[in-house]
DSSP file (Angstrom, degrees, kcal/mol; ACC not computed):
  #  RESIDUE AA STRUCTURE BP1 BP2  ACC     N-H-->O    O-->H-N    N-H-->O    O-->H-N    TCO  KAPPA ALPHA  PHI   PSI    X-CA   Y-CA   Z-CA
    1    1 A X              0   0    0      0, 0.0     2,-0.4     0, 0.0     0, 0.0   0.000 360.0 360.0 360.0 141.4  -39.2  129.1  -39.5
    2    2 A X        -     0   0    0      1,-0.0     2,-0.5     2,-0.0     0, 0.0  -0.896 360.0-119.2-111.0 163.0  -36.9  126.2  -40.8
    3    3 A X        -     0   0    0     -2,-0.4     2,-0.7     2,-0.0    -1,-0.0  -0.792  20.3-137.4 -62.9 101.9  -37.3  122.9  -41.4
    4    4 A X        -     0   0    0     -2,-0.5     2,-0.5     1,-0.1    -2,-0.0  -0.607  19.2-176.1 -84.0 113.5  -35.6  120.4  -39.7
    5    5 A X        -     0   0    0     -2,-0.7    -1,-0.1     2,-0.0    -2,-0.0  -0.679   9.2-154.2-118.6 105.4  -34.3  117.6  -41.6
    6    6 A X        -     0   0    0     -2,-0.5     2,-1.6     1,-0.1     5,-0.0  -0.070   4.1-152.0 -59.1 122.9  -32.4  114.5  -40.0
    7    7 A X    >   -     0   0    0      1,-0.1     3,-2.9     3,-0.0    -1,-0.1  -0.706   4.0-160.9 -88.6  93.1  -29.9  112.3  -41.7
    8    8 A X  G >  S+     0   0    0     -2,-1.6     3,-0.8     1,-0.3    -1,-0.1   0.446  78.0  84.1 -53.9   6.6  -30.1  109.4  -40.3
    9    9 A X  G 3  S+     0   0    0      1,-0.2    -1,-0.3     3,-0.0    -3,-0.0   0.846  96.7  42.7 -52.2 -40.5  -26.6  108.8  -41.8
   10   10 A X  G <  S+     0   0    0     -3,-2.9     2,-0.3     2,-0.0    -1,-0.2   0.004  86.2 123.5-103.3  30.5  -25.2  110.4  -39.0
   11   11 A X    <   +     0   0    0     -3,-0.8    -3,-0.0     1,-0.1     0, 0.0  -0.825  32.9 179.3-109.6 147.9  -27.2  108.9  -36.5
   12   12 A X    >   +     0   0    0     -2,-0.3     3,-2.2     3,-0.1    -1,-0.1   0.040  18.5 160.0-130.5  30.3  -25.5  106.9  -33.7
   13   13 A X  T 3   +     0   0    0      1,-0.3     3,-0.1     0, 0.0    -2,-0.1  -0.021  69.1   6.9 -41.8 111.5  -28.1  105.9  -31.8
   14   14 A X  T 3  S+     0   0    0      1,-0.5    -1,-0.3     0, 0.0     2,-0.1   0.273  97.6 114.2 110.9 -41.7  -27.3  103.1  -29.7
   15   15 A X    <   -     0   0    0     -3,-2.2    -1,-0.5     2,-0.0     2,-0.2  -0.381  44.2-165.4 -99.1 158.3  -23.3  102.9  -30.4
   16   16 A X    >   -     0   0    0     -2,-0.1     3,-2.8    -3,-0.1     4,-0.2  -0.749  41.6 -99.2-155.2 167.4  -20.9  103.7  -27.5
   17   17 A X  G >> S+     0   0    0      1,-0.3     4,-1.5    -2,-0.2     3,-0.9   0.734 123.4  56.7 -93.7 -47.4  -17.2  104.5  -28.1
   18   18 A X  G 34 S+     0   0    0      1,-0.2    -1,-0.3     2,-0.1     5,-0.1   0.200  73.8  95.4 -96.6  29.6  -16.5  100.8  -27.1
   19   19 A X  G <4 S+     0   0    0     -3,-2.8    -1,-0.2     3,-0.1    -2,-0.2   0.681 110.4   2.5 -62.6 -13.7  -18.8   99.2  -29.7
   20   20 A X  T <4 S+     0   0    0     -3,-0.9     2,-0.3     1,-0.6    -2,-0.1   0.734 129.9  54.3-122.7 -23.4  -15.5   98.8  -32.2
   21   21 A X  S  < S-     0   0    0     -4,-1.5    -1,-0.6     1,-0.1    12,-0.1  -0.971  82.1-117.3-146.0 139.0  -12.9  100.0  -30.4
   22   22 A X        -     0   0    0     -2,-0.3     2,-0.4    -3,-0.1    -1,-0.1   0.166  28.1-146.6-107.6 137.0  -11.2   99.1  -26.7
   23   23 A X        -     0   0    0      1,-0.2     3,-0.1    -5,-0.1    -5,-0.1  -0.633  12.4-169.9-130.0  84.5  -11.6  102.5  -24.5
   24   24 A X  S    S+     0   0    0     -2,-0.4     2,-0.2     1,-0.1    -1,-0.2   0.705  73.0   3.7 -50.3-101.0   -8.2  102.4  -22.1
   25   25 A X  S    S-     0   0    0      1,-0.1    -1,-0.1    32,-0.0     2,-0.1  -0.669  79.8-107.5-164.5 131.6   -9.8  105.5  -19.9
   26   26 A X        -     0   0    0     -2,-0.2     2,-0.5    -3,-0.1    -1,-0.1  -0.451  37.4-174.6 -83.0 145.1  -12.7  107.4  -19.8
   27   27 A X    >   -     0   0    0     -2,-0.1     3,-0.7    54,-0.0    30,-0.1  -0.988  29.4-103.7-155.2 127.5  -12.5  111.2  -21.1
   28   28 A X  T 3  S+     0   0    0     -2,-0.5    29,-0.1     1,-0.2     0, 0.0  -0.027 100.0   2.4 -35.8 148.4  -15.1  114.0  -21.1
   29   29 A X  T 3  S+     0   0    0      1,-0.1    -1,-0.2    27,-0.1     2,-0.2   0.684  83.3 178.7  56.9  44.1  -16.8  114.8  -24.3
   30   30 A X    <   -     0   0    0     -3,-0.7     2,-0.1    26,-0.1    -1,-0.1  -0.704  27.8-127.8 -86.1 141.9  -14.9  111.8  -26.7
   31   31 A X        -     0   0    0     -2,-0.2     2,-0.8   -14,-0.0     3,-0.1  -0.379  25.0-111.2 -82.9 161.2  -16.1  111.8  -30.2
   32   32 A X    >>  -     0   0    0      1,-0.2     3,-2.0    -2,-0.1     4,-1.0  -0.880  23.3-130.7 -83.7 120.4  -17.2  108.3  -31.3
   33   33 A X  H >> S+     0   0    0     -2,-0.8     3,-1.2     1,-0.3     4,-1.0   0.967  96.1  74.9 -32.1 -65.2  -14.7  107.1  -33.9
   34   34 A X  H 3> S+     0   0    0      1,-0.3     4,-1.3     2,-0.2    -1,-0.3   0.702  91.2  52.7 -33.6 -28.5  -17.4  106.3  -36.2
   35   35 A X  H <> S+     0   0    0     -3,-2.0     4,-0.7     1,-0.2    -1,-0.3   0.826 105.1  46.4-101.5   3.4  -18.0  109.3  -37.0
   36   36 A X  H <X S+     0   0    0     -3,-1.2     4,-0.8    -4,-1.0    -1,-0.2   0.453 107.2  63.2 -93.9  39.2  -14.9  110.6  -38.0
   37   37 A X  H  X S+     0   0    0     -4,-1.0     4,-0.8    -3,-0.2    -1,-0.1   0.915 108.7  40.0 -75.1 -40.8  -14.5  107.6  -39.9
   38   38 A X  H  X S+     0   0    0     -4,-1.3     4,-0.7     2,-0.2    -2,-0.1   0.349 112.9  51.5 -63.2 -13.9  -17.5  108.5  -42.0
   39   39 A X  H  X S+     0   0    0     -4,-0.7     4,-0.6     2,-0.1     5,-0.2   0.778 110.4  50.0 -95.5 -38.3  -16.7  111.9  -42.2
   40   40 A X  H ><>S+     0   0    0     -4,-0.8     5,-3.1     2,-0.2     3,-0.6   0.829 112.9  50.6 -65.9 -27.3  -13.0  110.6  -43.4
   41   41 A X  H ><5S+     0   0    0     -4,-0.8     3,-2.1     1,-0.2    -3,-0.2   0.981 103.9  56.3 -40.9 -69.5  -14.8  108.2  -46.3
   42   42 A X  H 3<5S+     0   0    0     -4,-0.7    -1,-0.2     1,-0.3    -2,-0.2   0.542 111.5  44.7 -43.1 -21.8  -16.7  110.7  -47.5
   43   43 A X  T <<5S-     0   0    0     -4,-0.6    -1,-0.3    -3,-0.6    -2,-0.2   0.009 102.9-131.6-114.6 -21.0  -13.7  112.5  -48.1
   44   44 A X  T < 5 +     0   0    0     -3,-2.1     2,-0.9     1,-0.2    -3,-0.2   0.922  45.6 163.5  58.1  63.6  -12.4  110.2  -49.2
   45   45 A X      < +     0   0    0     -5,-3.1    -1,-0.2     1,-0.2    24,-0.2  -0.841  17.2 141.7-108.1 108.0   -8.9  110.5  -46.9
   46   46 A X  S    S+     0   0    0     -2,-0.9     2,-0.4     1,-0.6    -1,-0.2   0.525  70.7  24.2-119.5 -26.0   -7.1  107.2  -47.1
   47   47 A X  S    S+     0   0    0     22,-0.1    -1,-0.6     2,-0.1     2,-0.2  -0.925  88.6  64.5-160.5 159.3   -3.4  108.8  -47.3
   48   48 A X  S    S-     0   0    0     -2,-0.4    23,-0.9    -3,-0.1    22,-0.6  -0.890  85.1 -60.0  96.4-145.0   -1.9  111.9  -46.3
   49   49 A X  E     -a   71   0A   0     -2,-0.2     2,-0.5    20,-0.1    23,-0.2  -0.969  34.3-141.1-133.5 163.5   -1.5  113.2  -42.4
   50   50 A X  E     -a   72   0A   0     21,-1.3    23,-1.6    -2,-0.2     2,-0.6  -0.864  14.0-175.2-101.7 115.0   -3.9  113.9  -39.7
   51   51 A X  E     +a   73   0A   0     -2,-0.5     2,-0.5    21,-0.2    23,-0.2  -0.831   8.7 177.0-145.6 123.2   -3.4  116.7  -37.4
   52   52 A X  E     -a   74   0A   0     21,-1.8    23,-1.0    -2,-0.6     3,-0.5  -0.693   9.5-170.9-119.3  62.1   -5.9  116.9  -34.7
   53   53 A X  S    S+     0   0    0     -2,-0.5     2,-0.1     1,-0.2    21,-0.1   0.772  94.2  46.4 -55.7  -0.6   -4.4  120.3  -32.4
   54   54 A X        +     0   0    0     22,-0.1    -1,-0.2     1,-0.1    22,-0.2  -0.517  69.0 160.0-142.0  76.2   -7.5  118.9  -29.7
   55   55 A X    >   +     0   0    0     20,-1.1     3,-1.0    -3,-0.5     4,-0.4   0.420  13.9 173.2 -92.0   4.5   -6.6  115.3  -29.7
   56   56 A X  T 3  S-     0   0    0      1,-0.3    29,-0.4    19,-0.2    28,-0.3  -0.155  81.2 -14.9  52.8-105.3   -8.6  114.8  -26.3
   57   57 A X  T 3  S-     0   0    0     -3,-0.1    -1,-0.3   -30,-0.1    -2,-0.1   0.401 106.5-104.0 -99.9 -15.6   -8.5  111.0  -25.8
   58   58 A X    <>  +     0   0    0     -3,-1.0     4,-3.0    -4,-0.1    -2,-0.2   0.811  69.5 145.3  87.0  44.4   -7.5  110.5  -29.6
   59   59 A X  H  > S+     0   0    0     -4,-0.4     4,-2.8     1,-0.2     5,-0.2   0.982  72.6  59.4 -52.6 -55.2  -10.7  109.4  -31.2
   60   60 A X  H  > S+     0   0    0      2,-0.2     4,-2.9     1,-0.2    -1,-0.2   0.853 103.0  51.9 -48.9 -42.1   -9.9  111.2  -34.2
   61   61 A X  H  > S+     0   0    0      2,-0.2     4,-2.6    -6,-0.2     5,-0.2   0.977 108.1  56.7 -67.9 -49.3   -6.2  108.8  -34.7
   62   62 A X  H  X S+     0   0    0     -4,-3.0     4,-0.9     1,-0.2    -2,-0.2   0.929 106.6  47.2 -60.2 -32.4   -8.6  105.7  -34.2
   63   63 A X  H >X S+     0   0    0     -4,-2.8     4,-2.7     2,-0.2     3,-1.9   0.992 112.4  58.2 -66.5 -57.4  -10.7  107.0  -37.3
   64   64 A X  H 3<>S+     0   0    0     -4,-2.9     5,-1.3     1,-0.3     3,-0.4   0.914 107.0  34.8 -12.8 -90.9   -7.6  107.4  -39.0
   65   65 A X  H 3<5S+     0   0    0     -4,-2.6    -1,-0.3     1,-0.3    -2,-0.2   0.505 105.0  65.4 -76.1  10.1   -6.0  104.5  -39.1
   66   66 A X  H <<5S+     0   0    0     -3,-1.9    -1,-0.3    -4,-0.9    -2,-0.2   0.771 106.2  46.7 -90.7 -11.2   -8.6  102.7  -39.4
   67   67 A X  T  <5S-     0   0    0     -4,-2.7    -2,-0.2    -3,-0.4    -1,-0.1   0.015 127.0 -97.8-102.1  42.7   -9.0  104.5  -43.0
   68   68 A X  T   5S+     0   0    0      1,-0.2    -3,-0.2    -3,-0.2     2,-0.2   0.554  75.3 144.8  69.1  16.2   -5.5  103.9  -43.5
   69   69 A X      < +     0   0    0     -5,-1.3    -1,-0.2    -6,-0.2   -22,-0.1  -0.528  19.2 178.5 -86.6 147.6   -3.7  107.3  -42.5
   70   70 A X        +     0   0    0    -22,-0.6     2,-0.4    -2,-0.2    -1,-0.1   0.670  55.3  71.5-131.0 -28.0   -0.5  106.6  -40.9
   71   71 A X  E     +a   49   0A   0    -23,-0.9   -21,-1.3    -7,-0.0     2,-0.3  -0.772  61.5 171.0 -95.8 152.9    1.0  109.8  -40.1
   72   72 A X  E     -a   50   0A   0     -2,-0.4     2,-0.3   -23,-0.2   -21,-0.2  -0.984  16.3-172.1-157.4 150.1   -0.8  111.8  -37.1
   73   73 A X  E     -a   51   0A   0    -23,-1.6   -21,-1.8    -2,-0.3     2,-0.2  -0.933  14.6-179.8-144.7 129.0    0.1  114.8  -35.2
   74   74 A X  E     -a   52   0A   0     -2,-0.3     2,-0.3   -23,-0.2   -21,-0.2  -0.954  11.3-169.2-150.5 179.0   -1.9  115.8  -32.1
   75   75 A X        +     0   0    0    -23,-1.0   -20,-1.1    -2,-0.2     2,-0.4  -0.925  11.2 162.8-169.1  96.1   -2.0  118.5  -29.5
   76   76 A X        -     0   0    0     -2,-0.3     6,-0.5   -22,-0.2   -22,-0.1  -0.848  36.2-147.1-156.1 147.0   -3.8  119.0  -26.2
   77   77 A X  S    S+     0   0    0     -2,-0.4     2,-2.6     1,-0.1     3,-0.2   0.951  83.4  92.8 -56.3 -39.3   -3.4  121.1  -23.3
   78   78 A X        -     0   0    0      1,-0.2     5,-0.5    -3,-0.1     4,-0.4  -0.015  60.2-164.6 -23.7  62.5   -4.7  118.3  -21.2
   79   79 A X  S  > S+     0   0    0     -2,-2.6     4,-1.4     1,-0.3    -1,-0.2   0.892 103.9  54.7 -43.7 -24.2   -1.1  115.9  -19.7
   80   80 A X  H  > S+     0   0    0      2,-0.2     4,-3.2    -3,-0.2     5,-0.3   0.983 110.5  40.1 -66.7 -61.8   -4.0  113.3  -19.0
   81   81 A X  H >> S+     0   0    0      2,-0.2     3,-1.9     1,-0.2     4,-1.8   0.896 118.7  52.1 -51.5 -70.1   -5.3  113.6  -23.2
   82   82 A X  H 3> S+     0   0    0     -6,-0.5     4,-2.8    -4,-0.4    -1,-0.2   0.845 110.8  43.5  -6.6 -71.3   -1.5  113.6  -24.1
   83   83 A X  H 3X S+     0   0    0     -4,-1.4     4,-1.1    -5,-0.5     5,-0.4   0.797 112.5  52.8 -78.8 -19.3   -0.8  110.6  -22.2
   84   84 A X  H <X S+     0   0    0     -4,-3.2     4,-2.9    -3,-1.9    -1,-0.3   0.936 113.5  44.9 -61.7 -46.4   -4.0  108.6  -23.4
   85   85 A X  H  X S+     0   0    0     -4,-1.8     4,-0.8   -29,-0.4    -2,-0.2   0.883 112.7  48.2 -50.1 -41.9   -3.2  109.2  -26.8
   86   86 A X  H >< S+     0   0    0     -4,-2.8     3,-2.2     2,-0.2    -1,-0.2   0.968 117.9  41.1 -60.3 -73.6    0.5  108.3  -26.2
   87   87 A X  H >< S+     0   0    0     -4,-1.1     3,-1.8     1,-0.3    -2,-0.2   0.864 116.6  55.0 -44.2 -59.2   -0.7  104.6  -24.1
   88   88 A X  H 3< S+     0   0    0     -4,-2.9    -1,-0.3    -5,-0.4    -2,-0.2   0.835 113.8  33.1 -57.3 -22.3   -3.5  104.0  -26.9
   89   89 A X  T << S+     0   0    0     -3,-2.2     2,-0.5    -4,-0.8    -1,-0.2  -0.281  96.8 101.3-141.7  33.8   -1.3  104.2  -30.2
   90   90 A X  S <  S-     0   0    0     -3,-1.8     2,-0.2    65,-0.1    -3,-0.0  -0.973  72.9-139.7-131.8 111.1    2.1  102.4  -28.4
   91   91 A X        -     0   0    0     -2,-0.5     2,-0.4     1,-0.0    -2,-0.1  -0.438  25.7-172.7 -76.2 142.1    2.0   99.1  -29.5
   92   92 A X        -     0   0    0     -2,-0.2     5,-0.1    -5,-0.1    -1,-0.0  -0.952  36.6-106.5-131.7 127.4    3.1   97.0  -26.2
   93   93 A X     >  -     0   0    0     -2,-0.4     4,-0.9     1,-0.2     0, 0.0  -0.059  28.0-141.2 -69.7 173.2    3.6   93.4  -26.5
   94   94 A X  T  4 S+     0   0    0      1,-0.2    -1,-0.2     2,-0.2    -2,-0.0   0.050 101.8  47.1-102.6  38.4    0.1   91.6  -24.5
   95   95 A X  T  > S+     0   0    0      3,-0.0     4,-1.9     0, 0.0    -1,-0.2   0.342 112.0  45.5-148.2 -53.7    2.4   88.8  -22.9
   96   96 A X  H  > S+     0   0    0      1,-0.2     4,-1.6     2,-0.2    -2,-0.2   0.672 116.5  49.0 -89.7 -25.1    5.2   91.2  -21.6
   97   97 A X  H  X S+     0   0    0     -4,-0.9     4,-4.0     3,-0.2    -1,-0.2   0.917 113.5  46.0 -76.6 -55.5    2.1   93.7  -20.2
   98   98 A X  H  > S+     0   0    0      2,-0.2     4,-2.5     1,-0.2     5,-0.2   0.966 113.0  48.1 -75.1 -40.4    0.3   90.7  -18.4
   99   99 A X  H  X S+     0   0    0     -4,-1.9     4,-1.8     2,-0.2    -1,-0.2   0.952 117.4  45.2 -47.0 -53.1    3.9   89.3  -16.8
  100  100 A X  H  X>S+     0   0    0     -4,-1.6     4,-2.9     2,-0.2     5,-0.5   0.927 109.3  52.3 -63.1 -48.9    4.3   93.2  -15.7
  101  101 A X  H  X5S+     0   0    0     -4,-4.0     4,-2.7     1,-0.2    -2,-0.2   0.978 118.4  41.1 -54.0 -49.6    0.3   93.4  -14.3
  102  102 A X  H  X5S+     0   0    0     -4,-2.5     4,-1.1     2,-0.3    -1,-0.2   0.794 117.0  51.5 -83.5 -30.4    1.3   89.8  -12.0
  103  103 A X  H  X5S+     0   0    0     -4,-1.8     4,-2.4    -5,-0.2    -1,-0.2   0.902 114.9  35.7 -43.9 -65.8    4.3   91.3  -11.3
  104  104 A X  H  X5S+     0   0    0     -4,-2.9     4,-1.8     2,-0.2    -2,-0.3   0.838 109.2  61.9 -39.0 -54.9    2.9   94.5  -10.2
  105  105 A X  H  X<S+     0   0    0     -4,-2.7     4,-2.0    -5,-0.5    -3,-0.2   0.957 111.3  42.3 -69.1 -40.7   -0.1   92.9   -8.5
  106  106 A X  H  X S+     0   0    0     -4,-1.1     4,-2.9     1,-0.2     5,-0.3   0.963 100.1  68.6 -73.0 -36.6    2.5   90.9   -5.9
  107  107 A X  H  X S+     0   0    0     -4,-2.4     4,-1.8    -5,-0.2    -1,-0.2   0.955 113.3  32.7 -49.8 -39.3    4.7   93.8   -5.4
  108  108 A X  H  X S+     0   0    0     -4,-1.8     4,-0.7     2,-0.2     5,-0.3   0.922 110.2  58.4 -55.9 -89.3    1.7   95.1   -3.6
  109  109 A X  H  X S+     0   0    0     -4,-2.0     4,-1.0     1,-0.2    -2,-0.2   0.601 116.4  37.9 -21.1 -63.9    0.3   92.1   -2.2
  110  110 A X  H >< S+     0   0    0     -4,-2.9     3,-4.1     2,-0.2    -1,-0.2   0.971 115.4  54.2 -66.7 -77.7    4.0   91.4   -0.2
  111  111 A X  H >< S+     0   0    0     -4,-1.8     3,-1.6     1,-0.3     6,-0.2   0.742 110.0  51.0 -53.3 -49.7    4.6   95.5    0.7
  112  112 A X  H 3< S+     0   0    0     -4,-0.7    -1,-0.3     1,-0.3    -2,-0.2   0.731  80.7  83.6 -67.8 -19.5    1.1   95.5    2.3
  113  113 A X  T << S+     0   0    0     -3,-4.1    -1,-0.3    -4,-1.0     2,-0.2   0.203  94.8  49.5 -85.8  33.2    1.7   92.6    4.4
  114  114 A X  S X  S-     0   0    0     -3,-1.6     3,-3.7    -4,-0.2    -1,-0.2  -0.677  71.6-156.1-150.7 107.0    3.5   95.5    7.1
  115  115 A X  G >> S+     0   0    0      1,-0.3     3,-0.8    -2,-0.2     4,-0.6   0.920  86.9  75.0 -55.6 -43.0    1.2   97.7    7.2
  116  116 A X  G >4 S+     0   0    0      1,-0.2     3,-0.8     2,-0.1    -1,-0.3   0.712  70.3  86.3 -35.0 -22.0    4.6   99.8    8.2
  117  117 A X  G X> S+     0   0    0     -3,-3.7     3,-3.3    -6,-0.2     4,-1.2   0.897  75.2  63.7 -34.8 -66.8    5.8   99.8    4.9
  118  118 A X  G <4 S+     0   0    0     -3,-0.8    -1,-0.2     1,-0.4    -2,-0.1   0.602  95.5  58.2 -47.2 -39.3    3.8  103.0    3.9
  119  119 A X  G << S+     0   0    0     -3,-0.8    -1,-0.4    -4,-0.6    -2,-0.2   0.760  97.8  64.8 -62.3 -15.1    5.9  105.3    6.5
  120  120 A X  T <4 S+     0   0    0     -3,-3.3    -2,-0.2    -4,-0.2    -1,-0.1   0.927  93.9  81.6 -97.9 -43.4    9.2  103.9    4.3
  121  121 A X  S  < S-     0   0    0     -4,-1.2     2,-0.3     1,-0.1    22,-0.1  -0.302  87.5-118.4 -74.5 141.9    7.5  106.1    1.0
  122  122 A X        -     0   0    0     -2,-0.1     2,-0.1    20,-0.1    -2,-0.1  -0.629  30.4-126.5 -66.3 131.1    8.0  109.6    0.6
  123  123 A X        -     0   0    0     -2,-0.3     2,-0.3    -4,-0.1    16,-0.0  -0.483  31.8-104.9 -86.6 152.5    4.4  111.8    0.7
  124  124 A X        -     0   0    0     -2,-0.1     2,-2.6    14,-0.1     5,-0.1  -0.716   8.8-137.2 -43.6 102.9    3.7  114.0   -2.0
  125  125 A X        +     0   0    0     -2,-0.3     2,-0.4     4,-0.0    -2,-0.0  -0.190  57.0 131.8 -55.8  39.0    3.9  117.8   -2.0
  126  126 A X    >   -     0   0    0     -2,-2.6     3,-1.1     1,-0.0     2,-0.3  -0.861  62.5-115.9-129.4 124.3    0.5  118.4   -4.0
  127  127 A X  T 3  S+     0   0    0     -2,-0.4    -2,-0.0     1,-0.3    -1,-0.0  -0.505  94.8   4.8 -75.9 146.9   -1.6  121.5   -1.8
  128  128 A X  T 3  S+     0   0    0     -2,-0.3    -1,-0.3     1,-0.2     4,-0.1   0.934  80.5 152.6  55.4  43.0   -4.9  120.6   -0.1
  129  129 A X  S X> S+     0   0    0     -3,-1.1     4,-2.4     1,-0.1     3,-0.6   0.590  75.5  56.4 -77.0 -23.2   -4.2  116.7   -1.4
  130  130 A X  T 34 S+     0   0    0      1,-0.2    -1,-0.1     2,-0.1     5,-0.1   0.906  92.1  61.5-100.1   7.5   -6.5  116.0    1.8
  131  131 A X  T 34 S+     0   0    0     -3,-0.1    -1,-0.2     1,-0.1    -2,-0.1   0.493 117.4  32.2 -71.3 -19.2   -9.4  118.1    0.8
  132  132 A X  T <4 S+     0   0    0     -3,-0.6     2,-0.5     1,-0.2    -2,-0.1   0.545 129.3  29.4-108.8 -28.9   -9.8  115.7   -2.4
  133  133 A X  S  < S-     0   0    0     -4,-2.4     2,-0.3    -5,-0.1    -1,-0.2  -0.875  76.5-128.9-135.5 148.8   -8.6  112.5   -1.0
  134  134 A X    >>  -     0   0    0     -2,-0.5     3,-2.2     1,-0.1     4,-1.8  -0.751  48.7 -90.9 -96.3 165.9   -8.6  110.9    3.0
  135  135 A X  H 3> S+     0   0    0      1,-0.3     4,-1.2    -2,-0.3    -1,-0.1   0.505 125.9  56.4 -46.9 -15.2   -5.3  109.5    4.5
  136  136 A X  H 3> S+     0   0    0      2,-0.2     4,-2.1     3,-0.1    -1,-0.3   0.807 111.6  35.8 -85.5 -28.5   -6.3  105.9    2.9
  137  137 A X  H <> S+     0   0    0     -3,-2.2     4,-4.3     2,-0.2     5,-0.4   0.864 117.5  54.9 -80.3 -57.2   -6.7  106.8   -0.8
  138  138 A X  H  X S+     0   0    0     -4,-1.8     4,-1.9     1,-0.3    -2,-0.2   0.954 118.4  38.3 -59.4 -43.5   -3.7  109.4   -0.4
  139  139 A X  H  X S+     0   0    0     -4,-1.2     4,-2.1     1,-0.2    -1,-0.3   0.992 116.7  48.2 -72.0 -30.2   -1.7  106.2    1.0
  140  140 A X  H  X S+     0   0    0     -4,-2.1     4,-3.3     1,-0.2    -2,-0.2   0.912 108.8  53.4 -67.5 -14.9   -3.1  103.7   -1.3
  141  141 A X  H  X S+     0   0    0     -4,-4.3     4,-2.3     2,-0.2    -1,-0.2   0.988 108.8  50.9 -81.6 -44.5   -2.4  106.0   -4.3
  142  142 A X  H  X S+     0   0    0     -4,-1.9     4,-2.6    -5,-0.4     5,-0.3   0.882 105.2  58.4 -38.3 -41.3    1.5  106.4   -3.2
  143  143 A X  H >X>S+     0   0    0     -4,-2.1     4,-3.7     2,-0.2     3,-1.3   0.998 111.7  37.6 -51.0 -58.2    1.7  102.8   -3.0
  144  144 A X  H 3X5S+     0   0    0     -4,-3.3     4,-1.6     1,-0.3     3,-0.2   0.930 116.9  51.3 -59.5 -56.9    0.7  102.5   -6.6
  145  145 A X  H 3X5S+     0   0    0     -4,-2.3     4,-1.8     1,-0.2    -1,-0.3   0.656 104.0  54.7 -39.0 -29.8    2.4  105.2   -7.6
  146  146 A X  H <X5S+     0   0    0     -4,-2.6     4,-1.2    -3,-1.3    -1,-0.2   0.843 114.1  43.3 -85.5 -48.9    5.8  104.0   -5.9
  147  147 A X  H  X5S+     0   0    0     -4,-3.7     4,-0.6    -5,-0.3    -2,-0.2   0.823 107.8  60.4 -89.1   3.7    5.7  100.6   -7.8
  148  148 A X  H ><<S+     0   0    0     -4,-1.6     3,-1.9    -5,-0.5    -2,-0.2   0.993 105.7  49.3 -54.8 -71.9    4.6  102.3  -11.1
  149  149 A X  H 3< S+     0   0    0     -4,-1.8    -2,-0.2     1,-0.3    -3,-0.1   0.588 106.8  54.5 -36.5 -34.2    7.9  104.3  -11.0
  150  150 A X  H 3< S+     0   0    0     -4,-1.2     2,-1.0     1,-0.1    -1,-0.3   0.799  82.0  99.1 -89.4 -10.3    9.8  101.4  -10.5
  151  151 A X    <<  -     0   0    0     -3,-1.9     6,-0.2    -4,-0.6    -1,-0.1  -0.381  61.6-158.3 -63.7  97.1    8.4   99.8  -13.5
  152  152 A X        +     0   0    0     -2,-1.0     2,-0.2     4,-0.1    -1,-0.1   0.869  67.2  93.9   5.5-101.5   11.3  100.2  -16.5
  153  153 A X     >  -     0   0    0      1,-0.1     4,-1.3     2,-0.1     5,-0.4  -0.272  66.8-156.2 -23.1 104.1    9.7   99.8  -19.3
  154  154 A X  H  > S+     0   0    0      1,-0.2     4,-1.6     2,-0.2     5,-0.3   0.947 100.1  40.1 -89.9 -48.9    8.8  103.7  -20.2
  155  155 A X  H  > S+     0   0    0      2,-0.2     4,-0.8     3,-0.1    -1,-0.2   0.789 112.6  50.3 -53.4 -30.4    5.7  102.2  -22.4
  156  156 A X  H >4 S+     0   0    0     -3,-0.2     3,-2.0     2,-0.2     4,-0.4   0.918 115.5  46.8 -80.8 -90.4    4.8   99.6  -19.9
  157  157 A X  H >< S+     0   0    0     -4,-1.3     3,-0.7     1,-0.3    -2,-0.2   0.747 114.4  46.8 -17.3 -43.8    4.9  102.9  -17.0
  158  158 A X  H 3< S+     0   0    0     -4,-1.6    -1,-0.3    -5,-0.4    -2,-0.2   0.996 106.0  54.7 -73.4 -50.7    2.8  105.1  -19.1
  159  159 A X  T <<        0   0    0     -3,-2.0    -2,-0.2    -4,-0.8    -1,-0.2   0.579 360.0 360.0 -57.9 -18.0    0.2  102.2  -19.9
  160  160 A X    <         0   0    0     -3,-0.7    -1,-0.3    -4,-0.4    -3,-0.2  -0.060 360.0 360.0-119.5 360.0    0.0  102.0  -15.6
């Protein structure tokens, strides 16, 4: 028989992923930054590179830099994890983001007011899209999608 013995060092009882740090999108199985911060202390990793080949939502880059690593490399089959990673660690200015959100928010607001509008956008090719979504989500998600795409900015578009 063994003995089980807890280190309460590593206990995170209580802590959620957005006690330190801002969580843009929620993603299965995300490590808490805290601990690999504590596992990077201990270790005592302040400068080199980071390379994470299963960077999920990129928990592991926020432990990073907050213990001063500056190069990072990541990897996941996931285009969703990719594109969190990307959006989380592309500094975007917060004034030029908020202009684009009110921007955004009217471009809707005016295209909905004829409800005809909706025929004007091209549907989507994607099989059995109406087994996951009904004909109201499947338009409203074109809409967003069709003024995403028109949005510039390639950092601003990704962050949307």
């Amino acid at each position: 028989m063994y003995q089980v013995i807890r280190n309460t060092k590593y206990d995170y009882i209580g802590q959620s992923y957005a006690s330190l740090y801002p969580n843009l999108h929620k993603y299965p199985a995300t490590m808490l930054p805290q601990i690999g911060i504590d596992i990077l202390k201990e270790f005592d990793a302040t400068k080199g590179s980071l390379l994470d080949p299963y960077c999920g939502s990129g928990s592991s880059f926020t432990s990073g830099l907050e213990c001063g690593l500056t190069k990072m490399q990541g990897f996941d089959i996931n285009p969703l994890a990719a594109l969190i990673c990307k959006v989380k660690f592309t500094k975007i200015p917060i004034n030029e983001l908020i202009e684009r959100q009110q921007t955004f928010r009217n471009n809707v607001f005016e295209f909905l007011k004829n409800e005809n509008n909706i025929f004007k956008l091209p549907r989507p090719q994607i099989t059995n899209i109406d087994f996951w979504f009904s004909q109201d989500v499947i338009n409203k998600l074109i809409i967003i999608k069709h003024f995403i795409d028109e949005i510039k900015n390639i950092n601003i578009r990704n962050f949307f």
